[in-house]
C-alpha positions in Angstrom: 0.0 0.0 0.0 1.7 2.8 -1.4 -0.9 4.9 -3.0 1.5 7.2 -5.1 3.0 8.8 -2.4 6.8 9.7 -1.6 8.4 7.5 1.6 11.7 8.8 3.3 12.6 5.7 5.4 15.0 5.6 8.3 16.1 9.7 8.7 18.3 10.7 11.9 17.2 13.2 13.9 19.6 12.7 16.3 23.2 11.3 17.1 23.4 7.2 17.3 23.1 7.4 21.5 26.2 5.0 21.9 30.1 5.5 23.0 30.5 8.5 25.1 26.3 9.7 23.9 24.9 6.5 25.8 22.5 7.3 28.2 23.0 11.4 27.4 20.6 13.7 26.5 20.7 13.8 22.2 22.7 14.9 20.0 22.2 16.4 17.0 23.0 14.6 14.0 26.4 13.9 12.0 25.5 15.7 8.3 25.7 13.7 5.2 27.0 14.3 1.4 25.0 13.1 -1.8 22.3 10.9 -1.9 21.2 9.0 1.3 19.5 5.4 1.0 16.1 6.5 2.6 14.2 3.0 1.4 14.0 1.1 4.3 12.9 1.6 8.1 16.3 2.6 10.1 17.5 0.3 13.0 15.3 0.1 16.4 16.5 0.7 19.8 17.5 -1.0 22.3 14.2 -2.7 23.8 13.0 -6.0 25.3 11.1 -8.6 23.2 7.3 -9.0 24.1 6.0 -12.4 25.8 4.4 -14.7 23.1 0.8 -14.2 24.0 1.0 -10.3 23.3 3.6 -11.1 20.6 1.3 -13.4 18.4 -1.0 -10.1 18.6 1.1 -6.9 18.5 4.3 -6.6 15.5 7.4 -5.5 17.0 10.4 -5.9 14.9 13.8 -5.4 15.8 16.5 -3.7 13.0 20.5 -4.1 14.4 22.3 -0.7 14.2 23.6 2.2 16.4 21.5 5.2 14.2 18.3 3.9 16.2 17.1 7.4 16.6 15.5 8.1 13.6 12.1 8.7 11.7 10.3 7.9 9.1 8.3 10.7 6.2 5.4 9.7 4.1 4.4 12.9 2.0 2.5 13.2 -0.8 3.7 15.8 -2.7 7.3 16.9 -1.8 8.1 19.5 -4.1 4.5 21.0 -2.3 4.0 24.0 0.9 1.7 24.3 3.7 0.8 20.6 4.1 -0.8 19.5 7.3 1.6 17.3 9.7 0.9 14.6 12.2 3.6 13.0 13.9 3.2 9.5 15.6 5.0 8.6 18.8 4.6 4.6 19.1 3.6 3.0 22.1 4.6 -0.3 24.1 4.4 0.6 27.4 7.4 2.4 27.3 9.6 -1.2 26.7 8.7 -2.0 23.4 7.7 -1.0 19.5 9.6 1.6 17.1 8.4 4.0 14.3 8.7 1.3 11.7 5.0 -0.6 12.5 3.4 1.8 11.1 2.6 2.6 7.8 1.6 6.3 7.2 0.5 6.1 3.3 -3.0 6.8 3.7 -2.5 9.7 5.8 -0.5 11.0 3.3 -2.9 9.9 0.4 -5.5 12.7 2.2 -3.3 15.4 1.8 -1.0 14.7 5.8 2.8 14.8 5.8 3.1 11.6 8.4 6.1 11.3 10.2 6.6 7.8 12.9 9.5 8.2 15.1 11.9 6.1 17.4 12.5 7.3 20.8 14.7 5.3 23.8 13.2 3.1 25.7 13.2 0.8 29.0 16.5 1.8 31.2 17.9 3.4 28.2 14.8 6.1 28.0 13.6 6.6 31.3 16.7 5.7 33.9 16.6 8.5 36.9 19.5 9.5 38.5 20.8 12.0 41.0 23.9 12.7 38.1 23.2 13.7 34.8 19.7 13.9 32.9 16.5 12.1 33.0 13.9 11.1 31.0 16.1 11.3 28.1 13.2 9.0 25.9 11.0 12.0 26.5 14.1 14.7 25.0 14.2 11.8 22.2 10.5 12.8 21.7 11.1 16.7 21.8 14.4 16.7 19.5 12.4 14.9 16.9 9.4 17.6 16.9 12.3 20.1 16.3 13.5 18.6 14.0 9.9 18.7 12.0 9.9 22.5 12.9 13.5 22.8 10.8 13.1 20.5 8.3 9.6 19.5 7.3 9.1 22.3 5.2 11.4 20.3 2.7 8.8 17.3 2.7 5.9 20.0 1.9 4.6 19.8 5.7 3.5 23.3 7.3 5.9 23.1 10.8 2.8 25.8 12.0 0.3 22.8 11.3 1.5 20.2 13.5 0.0 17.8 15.3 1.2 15.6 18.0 -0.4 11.5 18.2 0.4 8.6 20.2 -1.0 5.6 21.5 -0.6 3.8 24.8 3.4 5.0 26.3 3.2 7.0 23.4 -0.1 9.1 24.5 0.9 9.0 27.6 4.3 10.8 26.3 1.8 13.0 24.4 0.1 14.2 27.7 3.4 14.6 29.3 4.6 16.7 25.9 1.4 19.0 26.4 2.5 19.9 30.3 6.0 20.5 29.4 7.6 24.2 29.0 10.2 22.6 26.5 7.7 21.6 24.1 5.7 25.1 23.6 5.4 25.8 20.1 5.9 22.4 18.9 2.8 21.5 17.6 -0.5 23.0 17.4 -2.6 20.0 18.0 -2.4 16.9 20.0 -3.9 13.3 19.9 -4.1 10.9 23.0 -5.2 7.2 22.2 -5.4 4.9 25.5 -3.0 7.0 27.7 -3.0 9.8 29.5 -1.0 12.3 32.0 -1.6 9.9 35.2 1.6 7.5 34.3 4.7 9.0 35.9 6.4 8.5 38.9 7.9 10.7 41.9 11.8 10.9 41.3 11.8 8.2 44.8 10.2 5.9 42.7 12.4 6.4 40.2 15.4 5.8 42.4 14.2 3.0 43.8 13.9 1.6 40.2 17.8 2.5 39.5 18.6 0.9 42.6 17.2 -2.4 41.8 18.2 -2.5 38.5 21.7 -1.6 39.5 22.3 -4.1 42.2 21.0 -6.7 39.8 23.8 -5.9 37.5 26.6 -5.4 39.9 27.1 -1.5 39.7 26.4 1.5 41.8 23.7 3.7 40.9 24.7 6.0 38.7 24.4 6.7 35.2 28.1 6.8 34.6 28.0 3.4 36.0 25.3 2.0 34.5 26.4 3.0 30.6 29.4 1.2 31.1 26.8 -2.3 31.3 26.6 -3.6 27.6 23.0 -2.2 26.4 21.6 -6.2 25.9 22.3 -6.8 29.9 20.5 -3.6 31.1 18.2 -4.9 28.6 17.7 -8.5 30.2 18.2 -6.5 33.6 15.2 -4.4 32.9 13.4 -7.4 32.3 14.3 -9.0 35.2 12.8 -6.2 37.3 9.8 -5.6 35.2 8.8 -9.5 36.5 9.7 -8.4 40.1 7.4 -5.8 40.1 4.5 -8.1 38.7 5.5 -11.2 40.6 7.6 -10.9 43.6 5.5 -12.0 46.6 6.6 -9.0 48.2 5.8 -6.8 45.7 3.3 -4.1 47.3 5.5 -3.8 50.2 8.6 -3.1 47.8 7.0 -1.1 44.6 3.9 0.1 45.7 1.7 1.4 43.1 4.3 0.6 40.1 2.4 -3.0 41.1 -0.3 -1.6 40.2 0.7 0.3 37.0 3.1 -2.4 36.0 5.3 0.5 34.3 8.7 0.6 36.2 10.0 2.6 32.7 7.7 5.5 32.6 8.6 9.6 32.6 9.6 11.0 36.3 9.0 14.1 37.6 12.4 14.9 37.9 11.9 18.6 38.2 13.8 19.7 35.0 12.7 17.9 32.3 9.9 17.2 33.7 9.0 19.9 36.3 5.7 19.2 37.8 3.1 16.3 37.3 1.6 16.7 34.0 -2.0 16.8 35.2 -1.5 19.4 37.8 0.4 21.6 34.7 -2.4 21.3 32.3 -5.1 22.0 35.4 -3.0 25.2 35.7 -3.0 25.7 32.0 -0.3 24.3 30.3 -1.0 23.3 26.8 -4.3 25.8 26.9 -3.4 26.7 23.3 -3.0 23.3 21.9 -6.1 21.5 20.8 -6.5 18.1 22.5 -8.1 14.8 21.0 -8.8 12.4 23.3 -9.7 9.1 24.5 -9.8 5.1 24.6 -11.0 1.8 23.2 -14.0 0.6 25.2 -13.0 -2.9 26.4 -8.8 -2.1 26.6 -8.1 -4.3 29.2 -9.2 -7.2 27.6 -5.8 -7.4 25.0 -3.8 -8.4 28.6 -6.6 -10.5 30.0 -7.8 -12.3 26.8 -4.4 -12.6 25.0 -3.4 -15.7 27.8 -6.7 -16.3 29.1 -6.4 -15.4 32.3 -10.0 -13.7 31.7 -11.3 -17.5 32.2 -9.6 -17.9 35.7 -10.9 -15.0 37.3 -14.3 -15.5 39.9 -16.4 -13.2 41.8 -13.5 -13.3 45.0 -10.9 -12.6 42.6 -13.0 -9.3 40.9 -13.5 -8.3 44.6 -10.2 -8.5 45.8 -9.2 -6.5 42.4 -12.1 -3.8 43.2 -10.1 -3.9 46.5 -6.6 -3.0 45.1 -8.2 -0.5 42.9 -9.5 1.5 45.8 -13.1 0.7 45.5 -16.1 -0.9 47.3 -16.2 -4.1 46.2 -19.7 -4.2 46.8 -20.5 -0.9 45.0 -17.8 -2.0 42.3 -19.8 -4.8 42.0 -23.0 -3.0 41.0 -21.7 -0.6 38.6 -19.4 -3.6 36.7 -20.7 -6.8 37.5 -24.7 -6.7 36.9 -26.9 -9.9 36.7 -25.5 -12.4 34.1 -21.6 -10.7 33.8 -18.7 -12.9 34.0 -16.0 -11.9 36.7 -13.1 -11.7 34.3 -15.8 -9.5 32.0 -16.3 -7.4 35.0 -12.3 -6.6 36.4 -11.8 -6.4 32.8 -14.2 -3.2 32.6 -13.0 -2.1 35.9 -9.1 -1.7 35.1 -9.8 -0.3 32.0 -11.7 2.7 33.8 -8.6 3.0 35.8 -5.9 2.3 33.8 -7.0 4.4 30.9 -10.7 5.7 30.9 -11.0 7.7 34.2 -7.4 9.4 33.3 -8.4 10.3 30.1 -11.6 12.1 32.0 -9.4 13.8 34.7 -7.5 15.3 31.4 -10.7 16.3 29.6 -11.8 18.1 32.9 -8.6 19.7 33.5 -8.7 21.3 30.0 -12.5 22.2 30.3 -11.8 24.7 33.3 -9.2 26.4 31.4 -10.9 26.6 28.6 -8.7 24.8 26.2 -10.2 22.6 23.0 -10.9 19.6 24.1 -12.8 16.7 22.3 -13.4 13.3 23.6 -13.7 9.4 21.5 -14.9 6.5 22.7 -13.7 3.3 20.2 -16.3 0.4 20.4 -16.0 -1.8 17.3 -14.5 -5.4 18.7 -11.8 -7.2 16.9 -12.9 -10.6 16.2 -9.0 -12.0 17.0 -8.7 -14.7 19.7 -11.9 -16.9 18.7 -14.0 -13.6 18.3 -13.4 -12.9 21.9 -10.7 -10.1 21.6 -13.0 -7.2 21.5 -12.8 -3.5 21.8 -9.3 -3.7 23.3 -6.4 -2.0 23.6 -4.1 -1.3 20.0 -7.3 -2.0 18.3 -8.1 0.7 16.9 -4.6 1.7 15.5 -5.2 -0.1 11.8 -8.6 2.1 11.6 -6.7 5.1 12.3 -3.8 4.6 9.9 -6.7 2.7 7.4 -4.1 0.1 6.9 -7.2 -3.5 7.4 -5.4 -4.4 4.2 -2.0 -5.4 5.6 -0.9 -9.3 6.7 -0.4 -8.9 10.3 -3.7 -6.7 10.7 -5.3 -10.0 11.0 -3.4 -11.2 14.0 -5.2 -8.4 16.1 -8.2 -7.8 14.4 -9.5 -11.1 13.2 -11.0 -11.9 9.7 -13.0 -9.5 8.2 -12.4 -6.1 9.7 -15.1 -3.4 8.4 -13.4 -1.2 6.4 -16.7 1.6 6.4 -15.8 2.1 10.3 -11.9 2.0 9.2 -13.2 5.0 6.4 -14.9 7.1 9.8 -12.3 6.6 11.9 -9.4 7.2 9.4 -10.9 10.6 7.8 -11.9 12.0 11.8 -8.3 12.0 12.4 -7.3 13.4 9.1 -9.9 16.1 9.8 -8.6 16.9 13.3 -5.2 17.3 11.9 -5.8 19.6 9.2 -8.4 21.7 11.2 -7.8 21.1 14.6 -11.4 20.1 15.2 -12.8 16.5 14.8 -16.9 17.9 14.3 -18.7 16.9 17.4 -19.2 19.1 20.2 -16.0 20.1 22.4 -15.8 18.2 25.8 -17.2 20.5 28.7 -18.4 19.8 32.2 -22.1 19.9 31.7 -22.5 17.6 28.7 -19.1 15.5 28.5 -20.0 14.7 25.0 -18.1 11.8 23.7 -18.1 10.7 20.1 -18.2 7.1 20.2 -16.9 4.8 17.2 -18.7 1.3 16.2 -21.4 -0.1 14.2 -23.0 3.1 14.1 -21.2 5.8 15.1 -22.4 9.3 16.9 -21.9 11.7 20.1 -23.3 10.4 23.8 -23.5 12.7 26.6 -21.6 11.5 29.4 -21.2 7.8 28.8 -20.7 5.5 31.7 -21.6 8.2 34.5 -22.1 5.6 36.9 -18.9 3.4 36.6 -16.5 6.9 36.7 -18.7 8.0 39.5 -17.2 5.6 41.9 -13.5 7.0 40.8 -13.8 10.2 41.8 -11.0 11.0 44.7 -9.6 7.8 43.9 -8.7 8.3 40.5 
């Protein structure tokens, strides 16, 4: 799929981050003379491998080579001006995925420059330490937007029209992006898909995480210490300590609510890079100029449940001692989850998906709405028919709608047979919309209405969906 338009594969914005740049904020890129090979998808970063279940579901290649920080162009005209831009940050919960899974033809068969982007990840990305710089993955993500600004005029993109998309780690980076003083005047617009500002941590979390992962390896606690490790054993390291903090029996007692999270790599609020907790910046106004799309998938939780089962093995005790964890009533969790004839796995399904995803979303939305700032909510319902038609509405399912790609191989492994390409058309020429106009054309999110459009078999806006479930979140989440 192709459609005409010009690719530029495997660009550096930035330095390779090796030898004396590993684990340093980035560098800007060597220059080159004549004609670069821009054909094929540059190499990835340093990142683990996901488990089998979630790999049989979710692409995630892996390309050797040191120039891992670089991005990928799909325009179609580049001898054109004033093109609308949208540039993807991948998700993968901040361990996983590059730039190269995605295919941005479409977007640029409507008339969008596309840009997908690398950024570091794991240790590599989001390390904290008391000497030198933090969340370097997140100055990854801001060298790359200024790099559009300088150079994306020569691809026929408008570095005044940008906007700024993720999904999963990579919305959540887009939230984080939207609170940031560094990132003012990067983009005009912004798109959040399952993720928002609540994922970070306090910089003693963040120690703690460099703590563990450094006396697994042998080393003190430093960056300078760490850097010296070979990139594949803070790799497997990493690894090591992303199964403490799901399975260690003393886990609460040692990670607190990273158990709950599961995301020991995520941005810190370090005080520099990033100064203050992204949704206490954006309640205070930050980002109040940038127009905001966004929201979730309807049944996210059910990719991690479904994809090993584990949805069969849950009962009624094990949904209330999950309500339990969450911070709810299990008996009032019960009633807004769980009514007559609901399976338990169903149920803690819909309820970590409110607070993993859903309710943060919300607490962005409100933020905005009493500053004032543009702010339009999406609910995606259309269930993938993957995993013996049991998959549904769940998390990453939406991305082939939104890039319109239901014709590629491996769309199948997530979606199932038979995907409906009208909803892929809806979904595909919202976003396409919002980017060039910076309005998706349903009513802005306020407090009063909450309208949310939601996608499906027939799509169209609903005035504060599922009151009662994010009812029982607030003060909680």
């Amino acid at each position: 799929m192709d459609f005409g338009v010009a690719a530029y594969l495997g660009l550096p914005y930035a330095a390779a981050p090796f030898g004396e740049l590993r684990m340093q904020p980035p560098a800007p890129p060597p220059a080159w003379h004549g004609v670069r090979d821009a054909t094929a998808f540059g190499p990835t970063v340093p990142k683990a491998v996901y488990p089998p279940q979630y790999a049989a579901l979710l692409a995630d290649p892996v390309i050797a080579g040191e120039e891992s920080l670089n991005l990928n162009v799909w325009t179609p005209d580049p001898t054109g001006s004033g093109l609308p831009v949208f540039v993807w940050i991948h998700g993968g919960s901040f361990t996983n995925g590059s730039g190269g899974i995605y295919n941005g033809a479409a977007f640029a068969r409507d008339g969008i420059v596309c840009v997908t982007i690398n950024y570091r990840l794991q240790a590599e990305g989001f390390l904290h330490t008391a000497d030198g710089t933090s969340n370097l993955g997140l100055l990854d993500q801001l060298a790359a937007l200024a790099w559009v600004r300088d150079n994306i005029a020569a691809f026929g993109g408008d570095p005044g029209k940008v906007t700024v998309g993720g999904e999963s780690a990579g919305a959540m980076s887009v939230t984080t992006l939207l609170s940031m003083p560094q990132a003012a005047g990067l983009f005009r617009s912004a798109i959040a898909q399952s993720g928002a500002a609540a994922h970070v941590m306090p910089p003693e979390v963040g120690s703690r995480v460099t703590e563990w992962l450094a006396a697994d390896l042998g080393v003190e606690p430093t960056r300078s210490a760490l850097a010296a490790v070979s990139p594949q054993d803070v790799v497997a390291a990493a690894q090591r300590l992303q199964a403490d903090v799901r399975t260690a029996p003393d886990r609460v007692q040692r990670w607190g609510a990273l158990t709950a999270s599961l995301l020991p790599f995520m941005p810190t609020v370090d005080g520099e890079v990033l100064p203050r907790p992204p949704l206490d910046a954006i309640a205070s106004g930050a980002g109040a100029d940038v127009a905001l799309m966004t929201g979730t998938n309807g049944e996210e939780m059910r990719l991690f449940l479904v994809a090993d089962r584990v949805i069969d093995h849950i009962d009624e005790a094990a949904f209330a001692g999950g309500a339990q964890a969450y911070g709810l009533d299990p008996s009032a969790a019960a009633a807004a989850y769980a009514p007559e004839g609901t399976a338990p796995g169903d149920a803690l399904s819909a309820l970590v998906t409110d607070w993993f995803f859903a309710v943060p979303a919300v607490r962005v939305a409100e933020a905005r709405a009493a500053t004032g700032s543009a702010t339009w909510m999406y609910r995606f319902d259309h269930r993938s028919l993957a995993c013996e038609g049991t998959l549904g509405a769940a998390h990453a399912v939406e991305i082939p709608f939104v890039f319109d790609t239901l014709d590629e191989p491996e769309t199948e492994d997530l979606l199932g047979p038979g995907p409906s390409q009208a909803v892929a058309d809806t979904v595909h020429a919202t976003w396409v919309r919002f980017i060039r106009d910076a309005d998706p054309g349903w009513a802005a999110y306020d407090m009063s209405r909450r309208t949310t459009m939601v996608f499906g078999e027939q799509d169209g806006p609903v005035e504060n969906p599922r009151a009662e479930r994010y009812a029982l979140w607030e003060g909680i989440r």
